[in-house]
C-alpha positions in Angstrom: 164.0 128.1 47.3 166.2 128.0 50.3 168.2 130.8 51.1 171.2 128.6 50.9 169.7 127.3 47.4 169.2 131.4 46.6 173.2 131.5 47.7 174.4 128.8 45.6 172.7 129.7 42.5 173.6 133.4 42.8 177.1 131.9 43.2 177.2 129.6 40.4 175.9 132.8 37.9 178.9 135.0 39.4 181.3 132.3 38.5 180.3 131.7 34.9 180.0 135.3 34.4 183.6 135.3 35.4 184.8 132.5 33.3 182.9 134.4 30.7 184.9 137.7 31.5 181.5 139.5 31.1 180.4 142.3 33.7 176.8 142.3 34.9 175.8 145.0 32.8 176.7 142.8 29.8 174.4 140.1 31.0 171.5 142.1 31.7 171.7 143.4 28.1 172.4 140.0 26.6 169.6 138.0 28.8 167.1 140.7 29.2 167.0 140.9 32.4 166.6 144.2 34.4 169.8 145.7 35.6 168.9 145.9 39.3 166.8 143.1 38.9 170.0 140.8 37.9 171.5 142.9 40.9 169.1 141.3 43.4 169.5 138.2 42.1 173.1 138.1 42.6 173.3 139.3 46.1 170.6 136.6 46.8 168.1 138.8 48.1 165.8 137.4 45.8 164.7 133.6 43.7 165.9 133.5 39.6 163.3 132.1 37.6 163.4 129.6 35.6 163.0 131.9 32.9 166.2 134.0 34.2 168.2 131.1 34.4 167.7 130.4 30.8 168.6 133.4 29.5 171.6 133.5 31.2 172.2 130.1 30.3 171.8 131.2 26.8 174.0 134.5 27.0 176.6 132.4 28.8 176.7 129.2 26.2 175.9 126.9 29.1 173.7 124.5 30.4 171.0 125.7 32.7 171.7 122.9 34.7 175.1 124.4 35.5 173.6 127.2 37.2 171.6 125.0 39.7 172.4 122.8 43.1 172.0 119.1 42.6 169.1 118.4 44.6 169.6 117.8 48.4 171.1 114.1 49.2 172.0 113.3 45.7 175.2 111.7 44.8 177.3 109.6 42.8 174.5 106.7 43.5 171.1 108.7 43.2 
């Protein structure tokens, strides 16, 4: 993963969290993810996994695919 990817994802976790009105600390209890782990994660300094993602996906009521870039180049008619 890019660091741009890294950004984007970390991004799109912080703004469902938000729209969620949940703190961090509630998502690393609900997804079981490590606190400073999550904390990592969300300052981009490090990949989610796939895994990760789920679980958030899962604490959050959302899509996975909500929490990931479209790939590079795609658009309306990719």
């Amino acid at each position: 993963m890019t660091t741009d990817d890294r950004r984007l994802v970390a991004e799109a976790v912080a703004t469902q969290l938000g729209r969620a009105g949940r703190s961090r600390r509630w998502l690393s209890e609900h997804a079981g993810i490590g606190y400073s782990t999550l904390r990592r994660r969300m300052q981009a300094r490090s990949d989610f996994t796939v895994t990760e993602l789920a679980a958030i996906a899962l604490a959050l009521d959302l899509s996975p695919a909500v929490l990931v870039p479209s790939p590079r180049g795609a658009g309306a008619d990719s």
